[in-house]
C-alpha positions in Angstrom: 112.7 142.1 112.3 115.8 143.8 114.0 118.0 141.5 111.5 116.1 142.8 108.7 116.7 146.4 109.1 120.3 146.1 110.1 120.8 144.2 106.8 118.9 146.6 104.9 121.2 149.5 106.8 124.3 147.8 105.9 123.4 147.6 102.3 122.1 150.9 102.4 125.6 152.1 104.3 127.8 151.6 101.2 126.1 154.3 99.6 126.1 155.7 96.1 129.4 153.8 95.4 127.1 151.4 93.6 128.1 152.0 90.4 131.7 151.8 91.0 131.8 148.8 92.6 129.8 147.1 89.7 132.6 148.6 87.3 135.4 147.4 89.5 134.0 144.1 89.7 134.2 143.8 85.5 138.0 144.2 85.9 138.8 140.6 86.7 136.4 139.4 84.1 137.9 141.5 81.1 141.3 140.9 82.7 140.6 136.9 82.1 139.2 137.1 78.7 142.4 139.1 77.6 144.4 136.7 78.9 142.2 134.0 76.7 143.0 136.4 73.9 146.6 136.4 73.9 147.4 132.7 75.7 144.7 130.8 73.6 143.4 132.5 70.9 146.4 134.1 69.2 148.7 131.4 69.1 145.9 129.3 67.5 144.9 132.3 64.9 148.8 132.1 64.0 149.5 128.2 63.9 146.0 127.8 61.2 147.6 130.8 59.2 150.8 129.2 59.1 149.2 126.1 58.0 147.1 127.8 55.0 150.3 129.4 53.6 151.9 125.9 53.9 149.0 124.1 51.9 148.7 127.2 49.1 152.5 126.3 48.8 152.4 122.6 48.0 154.0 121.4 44.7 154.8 118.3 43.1 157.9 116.3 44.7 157.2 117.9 48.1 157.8 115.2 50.6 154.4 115.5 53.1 153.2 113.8 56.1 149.3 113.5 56.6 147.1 113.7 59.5 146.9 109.7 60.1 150.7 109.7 59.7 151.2 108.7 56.1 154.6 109.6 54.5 154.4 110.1 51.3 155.5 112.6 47.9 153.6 114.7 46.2 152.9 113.3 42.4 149.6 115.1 41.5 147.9 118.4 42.7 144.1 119.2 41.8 142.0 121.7 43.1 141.0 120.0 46.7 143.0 117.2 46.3 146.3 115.7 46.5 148.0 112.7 44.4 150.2 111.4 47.4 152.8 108.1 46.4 153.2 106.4 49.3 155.5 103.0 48.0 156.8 102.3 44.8 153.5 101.2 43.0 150.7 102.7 45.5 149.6 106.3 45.2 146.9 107.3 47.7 144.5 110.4 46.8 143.5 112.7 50.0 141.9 116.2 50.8 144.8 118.9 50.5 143.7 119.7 53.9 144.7 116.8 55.5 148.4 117.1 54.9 149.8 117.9 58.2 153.4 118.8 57.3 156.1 118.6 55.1 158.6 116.5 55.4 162.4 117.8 56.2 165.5 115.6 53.8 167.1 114.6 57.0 163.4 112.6 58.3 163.8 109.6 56.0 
């Protein structure tokens, strides 16, 4: 019984500090998530944007690469998909959104 009420003092010793210490124990927790924010989140939020602008600005002749690594040029553009020549007599049609990159002159 004599443990009891010396817990129950202790707790009770802090006193009305309650309230602060609940506030300054949400510091580290909203310190975390804005490191999330700018470590994880932002970079990725920039990287899909810079991707997006890239697709919108595909034309015919642009030399791509896909997702699965095919190398190919642009012959034929539609709406969601893309006409891609991969050999002399083999043209391949994908998903615009599966072009990964484009290709630089010097990669060949």
């Amino acid at each position: 019984m004599t443990v009891m009420a010396s817990l129950a003092w202790a707790q009770g010793a802090t006193g009305g500090g309650g309230a602060g210490g609940t506030l300054l124990s949400l510091v580290p927790l909203v310190l975390i998530l804005v490191i999330f924010y700018f470590l994880l989140i932002l970079p990725q939020q920039k990287r899909q944007k810079k991707l997006r602008t890239m697709l919108e600005a595909l034309k015919k002749g642009d030399k791509v690469v896909t997702s699965s690594g095919i190398w190919g040029t642009i012959t034929n553009m539609g709406k969601d998909t893309v006409t891609i020549q991969i050999a002399d007599n083999t043209k391949v049609k994908i998903q615009r959104d599966h072009i990964a990159r484009l290709r630089t002159d010097d990669e060949d």
